[in-house]
C-alpha positions in Angstrom: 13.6 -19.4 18.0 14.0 -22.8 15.6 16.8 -22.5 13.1 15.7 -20.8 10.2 16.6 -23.0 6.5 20.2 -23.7 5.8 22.2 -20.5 3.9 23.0 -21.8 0.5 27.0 -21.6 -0.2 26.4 -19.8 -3.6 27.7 -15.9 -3.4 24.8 -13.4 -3.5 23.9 -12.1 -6.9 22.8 -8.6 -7.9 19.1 -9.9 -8.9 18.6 -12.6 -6.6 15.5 -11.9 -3.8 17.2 -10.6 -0.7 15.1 -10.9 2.0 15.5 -9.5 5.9 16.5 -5.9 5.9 16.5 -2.8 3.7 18.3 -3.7 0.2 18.1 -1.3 -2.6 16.2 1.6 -3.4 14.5 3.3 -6.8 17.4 4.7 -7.6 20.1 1.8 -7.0 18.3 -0.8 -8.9 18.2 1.4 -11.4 21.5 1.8 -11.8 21.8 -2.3 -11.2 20.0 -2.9 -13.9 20.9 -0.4 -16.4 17.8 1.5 -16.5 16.7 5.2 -16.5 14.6 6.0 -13.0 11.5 6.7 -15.8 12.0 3.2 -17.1 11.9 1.5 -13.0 8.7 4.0 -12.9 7.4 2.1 -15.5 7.7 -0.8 -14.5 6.4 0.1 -11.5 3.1 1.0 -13.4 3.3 -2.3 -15.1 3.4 -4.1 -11.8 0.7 -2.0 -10.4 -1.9 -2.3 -13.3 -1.1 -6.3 -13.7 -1.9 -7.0 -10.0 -5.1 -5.3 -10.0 -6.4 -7.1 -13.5 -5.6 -10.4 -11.2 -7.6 -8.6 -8.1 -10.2 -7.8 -10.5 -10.1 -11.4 -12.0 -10.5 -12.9 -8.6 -13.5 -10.6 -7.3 -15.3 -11.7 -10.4 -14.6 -15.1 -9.5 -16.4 -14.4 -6.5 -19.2 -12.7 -7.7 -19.7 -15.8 -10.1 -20.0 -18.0 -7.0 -22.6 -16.2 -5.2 -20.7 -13.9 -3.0 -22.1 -10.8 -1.8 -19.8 -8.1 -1.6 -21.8 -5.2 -0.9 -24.2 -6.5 2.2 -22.9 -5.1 5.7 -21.1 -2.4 4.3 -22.7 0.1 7.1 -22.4 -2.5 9.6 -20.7 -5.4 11.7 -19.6 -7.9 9.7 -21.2 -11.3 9.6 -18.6 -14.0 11.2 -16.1 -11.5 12.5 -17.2 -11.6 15.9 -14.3 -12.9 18.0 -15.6 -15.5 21.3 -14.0 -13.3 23.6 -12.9 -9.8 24.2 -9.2 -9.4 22.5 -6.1 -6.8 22.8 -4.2 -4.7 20.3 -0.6 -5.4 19.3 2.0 -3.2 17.1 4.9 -4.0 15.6 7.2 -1.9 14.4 8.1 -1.6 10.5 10.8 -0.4 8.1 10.3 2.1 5.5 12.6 1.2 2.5 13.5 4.9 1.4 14.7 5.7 -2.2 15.7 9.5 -2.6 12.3 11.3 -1.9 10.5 8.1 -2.2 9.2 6.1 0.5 9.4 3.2 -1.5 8.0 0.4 0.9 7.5 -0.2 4.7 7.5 -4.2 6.1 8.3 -5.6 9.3 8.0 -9.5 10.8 5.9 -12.3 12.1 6.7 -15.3 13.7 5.7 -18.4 12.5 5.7 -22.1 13.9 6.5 -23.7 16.8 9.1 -22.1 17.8 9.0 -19.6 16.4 10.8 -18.5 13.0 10.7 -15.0 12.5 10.0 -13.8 9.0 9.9 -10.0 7.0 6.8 -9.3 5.2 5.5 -6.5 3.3 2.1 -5.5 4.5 -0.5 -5.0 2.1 -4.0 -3.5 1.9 -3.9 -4.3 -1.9 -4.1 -8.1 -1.7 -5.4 -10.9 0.8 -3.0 -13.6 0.4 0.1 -14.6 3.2 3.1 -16.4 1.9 6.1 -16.9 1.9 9.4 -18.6 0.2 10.4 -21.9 2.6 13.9 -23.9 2.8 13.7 -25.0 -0.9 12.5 -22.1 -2.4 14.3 -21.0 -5.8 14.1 -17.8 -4.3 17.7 -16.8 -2.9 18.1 -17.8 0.8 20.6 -15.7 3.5 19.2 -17.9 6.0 15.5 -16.0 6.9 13.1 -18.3 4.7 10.6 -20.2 6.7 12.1 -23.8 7.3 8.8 -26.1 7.7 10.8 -28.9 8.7 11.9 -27.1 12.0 8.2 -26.4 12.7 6.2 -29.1 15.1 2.7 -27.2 14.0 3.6 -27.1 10.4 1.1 -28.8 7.8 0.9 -29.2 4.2 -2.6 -29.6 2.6 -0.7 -30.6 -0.4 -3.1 -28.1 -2.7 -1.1 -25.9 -5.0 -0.6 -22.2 -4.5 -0.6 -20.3 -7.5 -0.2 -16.1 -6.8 -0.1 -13.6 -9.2 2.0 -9.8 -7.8 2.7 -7.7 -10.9 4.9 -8.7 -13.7 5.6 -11.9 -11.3 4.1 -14.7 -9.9 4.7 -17.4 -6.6 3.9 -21.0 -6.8 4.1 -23.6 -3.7 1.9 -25.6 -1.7 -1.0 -24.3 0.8 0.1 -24.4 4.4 -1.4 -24.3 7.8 0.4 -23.0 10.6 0.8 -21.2 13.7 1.2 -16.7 12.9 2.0 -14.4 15.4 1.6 -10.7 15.1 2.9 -9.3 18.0 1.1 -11.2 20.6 -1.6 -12.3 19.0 -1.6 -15.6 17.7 -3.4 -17.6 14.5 -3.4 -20.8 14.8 -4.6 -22.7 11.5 -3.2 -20.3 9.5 -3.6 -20.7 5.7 -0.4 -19.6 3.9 1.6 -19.8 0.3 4.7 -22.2 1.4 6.7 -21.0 -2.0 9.1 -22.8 -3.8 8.9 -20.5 -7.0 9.1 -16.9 -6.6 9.8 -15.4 -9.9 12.5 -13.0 -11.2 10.3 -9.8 -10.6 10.6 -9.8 -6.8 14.5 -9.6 -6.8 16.2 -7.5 -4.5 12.5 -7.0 -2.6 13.7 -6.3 1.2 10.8 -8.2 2.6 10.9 -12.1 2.7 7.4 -12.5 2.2 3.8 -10.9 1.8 0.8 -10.9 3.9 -1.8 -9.4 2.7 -4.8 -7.3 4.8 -7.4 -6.9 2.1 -10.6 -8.7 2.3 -11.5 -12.3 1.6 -12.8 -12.3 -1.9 -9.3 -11.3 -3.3 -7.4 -13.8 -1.5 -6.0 -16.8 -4.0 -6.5 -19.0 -1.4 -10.1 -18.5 -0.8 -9.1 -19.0 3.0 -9.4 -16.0 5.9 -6.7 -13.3 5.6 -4.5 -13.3 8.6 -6.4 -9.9 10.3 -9.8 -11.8 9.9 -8.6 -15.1 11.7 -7.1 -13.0 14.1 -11.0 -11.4 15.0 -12.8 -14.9 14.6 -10.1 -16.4 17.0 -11.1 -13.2 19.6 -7.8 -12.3 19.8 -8.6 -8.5 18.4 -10.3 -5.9 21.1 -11.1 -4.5 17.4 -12.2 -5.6 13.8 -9.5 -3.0 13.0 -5.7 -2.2 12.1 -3.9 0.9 11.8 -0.6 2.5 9.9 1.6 4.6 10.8 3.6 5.7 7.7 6.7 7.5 8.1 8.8 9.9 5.7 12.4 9.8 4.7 13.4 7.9 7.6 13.7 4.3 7.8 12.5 3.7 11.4 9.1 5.0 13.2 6.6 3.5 11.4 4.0 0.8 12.8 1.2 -1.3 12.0 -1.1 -1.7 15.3 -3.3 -5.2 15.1 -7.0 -4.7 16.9 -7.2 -1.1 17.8 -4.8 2.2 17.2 -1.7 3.2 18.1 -2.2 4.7 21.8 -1.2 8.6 21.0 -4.0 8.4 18.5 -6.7 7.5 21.0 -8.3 10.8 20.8 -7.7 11.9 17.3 -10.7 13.2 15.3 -10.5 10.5 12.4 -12.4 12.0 8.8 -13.7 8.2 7.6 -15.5 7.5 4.2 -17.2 4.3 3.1 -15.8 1.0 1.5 -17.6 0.2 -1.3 -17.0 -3.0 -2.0 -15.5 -5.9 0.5 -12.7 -6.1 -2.0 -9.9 -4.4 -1.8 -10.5 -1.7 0.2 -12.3 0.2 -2.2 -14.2 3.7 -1.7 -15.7 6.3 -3.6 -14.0 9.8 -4.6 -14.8 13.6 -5.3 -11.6 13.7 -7.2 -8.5 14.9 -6.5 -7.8 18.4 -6.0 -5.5 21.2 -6.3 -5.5 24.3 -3.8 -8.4 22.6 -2.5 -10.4 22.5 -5.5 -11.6 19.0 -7.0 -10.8 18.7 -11.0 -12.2 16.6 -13.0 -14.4 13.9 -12.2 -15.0 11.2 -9.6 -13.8 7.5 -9.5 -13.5 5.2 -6.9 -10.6 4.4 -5.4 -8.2 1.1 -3.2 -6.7 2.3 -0.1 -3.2 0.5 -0.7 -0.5 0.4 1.7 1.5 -2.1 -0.9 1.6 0.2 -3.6 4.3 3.0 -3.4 2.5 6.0 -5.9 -0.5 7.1 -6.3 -1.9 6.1 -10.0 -5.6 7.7 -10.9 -7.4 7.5 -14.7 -5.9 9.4 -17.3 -8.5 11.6 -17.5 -8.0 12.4 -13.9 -4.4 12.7 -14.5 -4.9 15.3 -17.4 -7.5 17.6 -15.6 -5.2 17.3 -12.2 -1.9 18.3 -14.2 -4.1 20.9 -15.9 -5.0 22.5 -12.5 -1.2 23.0 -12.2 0.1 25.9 -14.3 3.3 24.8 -16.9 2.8 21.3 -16.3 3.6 19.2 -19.3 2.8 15.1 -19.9 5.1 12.9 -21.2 2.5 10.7 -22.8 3.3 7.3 -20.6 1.2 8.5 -18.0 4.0 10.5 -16.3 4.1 14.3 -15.5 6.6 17.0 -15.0 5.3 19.9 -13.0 7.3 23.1 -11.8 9.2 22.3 -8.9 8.2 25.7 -7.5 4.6 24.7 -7.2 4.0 25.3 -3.5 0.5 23.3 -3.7 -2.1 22.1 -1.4 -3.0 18.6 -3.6 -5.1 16.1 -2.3 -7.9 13.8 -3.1 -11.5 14.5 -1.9 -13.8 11.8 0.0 -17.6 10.9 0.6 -17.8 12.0 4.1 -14.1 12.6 4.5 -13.7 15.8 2.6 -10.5 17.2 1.2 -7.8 15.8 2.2 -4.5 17.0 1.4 -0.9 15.3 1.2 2.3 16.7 1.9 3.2 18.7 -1.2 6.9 16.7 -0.7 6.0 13.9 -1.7 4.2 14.7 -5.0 8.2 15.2 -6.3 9.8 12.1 -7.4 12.9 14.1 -8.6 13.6 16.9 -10.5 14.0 15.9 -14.5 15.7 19.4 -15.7 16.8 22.5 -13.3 13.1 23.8 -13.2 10.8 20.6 -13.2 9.7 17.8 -11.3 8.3 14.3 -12.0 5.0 13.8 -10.5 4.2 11.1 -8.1 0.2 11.0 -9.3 0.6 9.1 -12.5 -2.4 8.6 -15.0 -3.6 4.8 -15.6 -6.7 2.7 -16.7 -7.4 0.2 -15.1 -11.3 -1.1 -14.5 -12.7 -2.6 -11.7 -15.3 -5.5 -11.4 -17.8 -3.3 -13.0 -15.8 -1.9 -15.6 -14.9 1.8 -13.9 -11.8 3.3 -13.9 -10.3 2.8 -10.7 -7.4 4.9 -8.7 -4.9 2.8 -6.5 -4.1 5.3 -3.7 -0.3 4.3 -2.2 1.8 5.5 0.3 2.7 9.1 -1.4 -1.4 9.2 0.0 -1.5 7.3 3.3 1.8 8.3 5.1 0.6 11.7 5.2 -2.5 10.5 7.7 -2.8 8.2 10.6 -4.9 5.2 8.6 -7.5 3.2 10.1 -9.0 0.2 8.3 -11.9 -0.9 9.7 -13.3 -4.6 8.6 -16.4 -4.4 11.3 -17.7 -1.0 10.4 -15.9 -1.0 6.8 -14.6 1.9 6.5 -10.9 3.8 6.2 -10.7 6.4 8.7 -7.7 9.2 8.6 -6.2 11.5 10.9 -3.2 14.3 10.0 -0.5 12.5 10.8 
């Protein structure tokens, strides 16, 4: 392994990035920054709702340029067909837990030659890789990628201008060697940061690579799974997660196939909809296996911690629960002896339900709970009210997406 960038002599601050290993939860940076866990929810919202107006902003950027983001949705993607028959790898990720919230879930690459390896958060909900490098403003304990210790480092000199949430990252665009496990990148496009602003402090993964398609990727360069399938390092055009619950090791992200004890599983897959995000259509959500309300389509996202539908979703859900109240942000309190089934309904899929655990965020008097479905409008490229589906969703099923058949395929996990 090359020497990672030099560790700065400065003592750690409380709201500096820290990057590497599990840092602090909901709850403790909270209490760090002085704030109520409803006002870190809302913020959280905030974050949420900003970086899909910038996904949105980018897909219509593509639409204006001629891309079709329909075509092939039933079907082998154009380009994606590796020159020869590939493997699978998995790596193994940590799940950052905060009370009853599994808050996030990253785990490494290596990049450059030798190899440096780095902590990113994996995300379905965005398309770009970077990363803060040796002179980053971001704080350094010594894991930043140092691209003067890489041979197979180059700098395009093009800016790299990313927008996460409340925040945003600024650099240079980089090419260089990735590894995921044993498979290997090479001409990599990635965000070499120097500026990573104030809203990713205390973030427990160094960097972020994101898994969604193409058209959302700042960059406009191949995400890191789609080089990985044009390079024919992947026996498959897909990846799976494994998403674990209240424990901070057993979760896994498998590169080019499924994880092995999964072979035989009967998946339940529904449609993408748009080569975007990983966007499908819904029935609704539903409670004791009834859908209320009305449809909406929906992003599979593995970087997004709650699950956040429209407010008239939210309202007819919360209805469906008897003695639930709103707290008019978007926010519910429900009865903490509701016993459930909830879920969310698919095209093909059916109902599927989550573990009635993790709707509770925590209890807010003896009797009620805070809800982890929260109401909020956000449109997509064609001005409908969207749902972003995180891991409250996905850790309760084996997930599959699939960028050759283009669909997300789950299995009881």
């Amino acid at each position: 392994m090359a020497l990672a960038s030099p560790v700065p002599t400065q003592e750690r601050g409380i709201t500096t990035m820290h990057e590497g290993r599990a840092r602090l939860s909901f709850a403790e940076r909270a209490d760090i920054l002085g704030l109520s866990l409803d006002d870190l929810i809302s913020q959280d919202r905030q974050n949420v709702l900003a970086k899909y107006r910038q996904n949105v902003n980018l897909v219509k950027a593509a639409l204006a340029a001629g891309e079709d983001l329909t075509s092939g949705l039933l079907g082998t993607v154009s380009g994606l067909l590796g020159k020869r028959a590939g493997s699978a790898a998995t790596i193994k990720l940590t799940d950052v837990v905060s009370g009853n919230v599994d808050e996030l879930y990253y785990g490494p690459l290596n990049m450059g030659t030798p190899a440096q390896t780095i902590q990113f958060d994996f995300d379905t909900g965005s398309a770009d890789l970077w990363t803060p490098i040796q002179n980053s403003d971001a704080y350094n304990d010594g894991t930043h990628f140092n691209t003067a210790a890489s041979s197979t480092y180059k700098n395009t000199t093009q800016p790299f201008h990313d927008e996460y949430g409340s925040g945003s990252v600024d650099g240079s665009l980089g090419i260089e060697t990735v590894r995921f496990g044993g498979l290997t990148s090479t001409s990599q496009y990635f965000g070499a940061a120097t500026h990573v602003s104030s809203s990713f402090n205390n973030n427990p993964a160094t960097g972020l690579c994101g898994l969604a398609y193409k058209s959302i990727a700042s960059t406009r360069q191949n995400p890191l799974h789609v080089n990985l399938q044009a390079q024919g390092q992947l026996a498959a055009a897909k990846f799976g997660f494994r998403l674990t619950r209240g424990t901070s090791t057993g979760a896994e992200l498998t590169m080019g196939g499924i994880a092995s004890d999964y072979a035989s599983a009967s998946f339940k897959t529904t449609p993408v909809t748009s080569k975007t995000y990983w966007e499908v259509g819904t029935n609704g959500m539903s409670v004791k296996n009834t859908v209320t309300g009305s449809s909406f389509p929906a992003a599979i996202d593995t970087g997004t911690t709650l699950v956040y539908i429209p407010t008239s979703a939210a309202s007819a859900f919360y209805a469906a629960i008897p003695n639930s109240k709103s707290n008019g942000d978007g926010s519910y309190d429900y009865p903490c002896s509701f016993t459930g089934p909830v879920g969310i309904s698919f095209p093909n899929a059916g109902n599927l339900n989550f573990n009635i655990a993790d709707l509770n965020l925590g209890k807010t008097s003896s009797t009620m709970c805070r809800g982890a479905v929260q109401g909020m409008d956000v449109q997509d490229a064609n001005g409908n009210n969207f749902a972003i589906v995180g891991d409250v969703f996905i850790k309760s099923y084996y997930t599959v997406f699939d960028f050759s058949a283009n669909t997300v395929g789950f299995a009881a996990a």
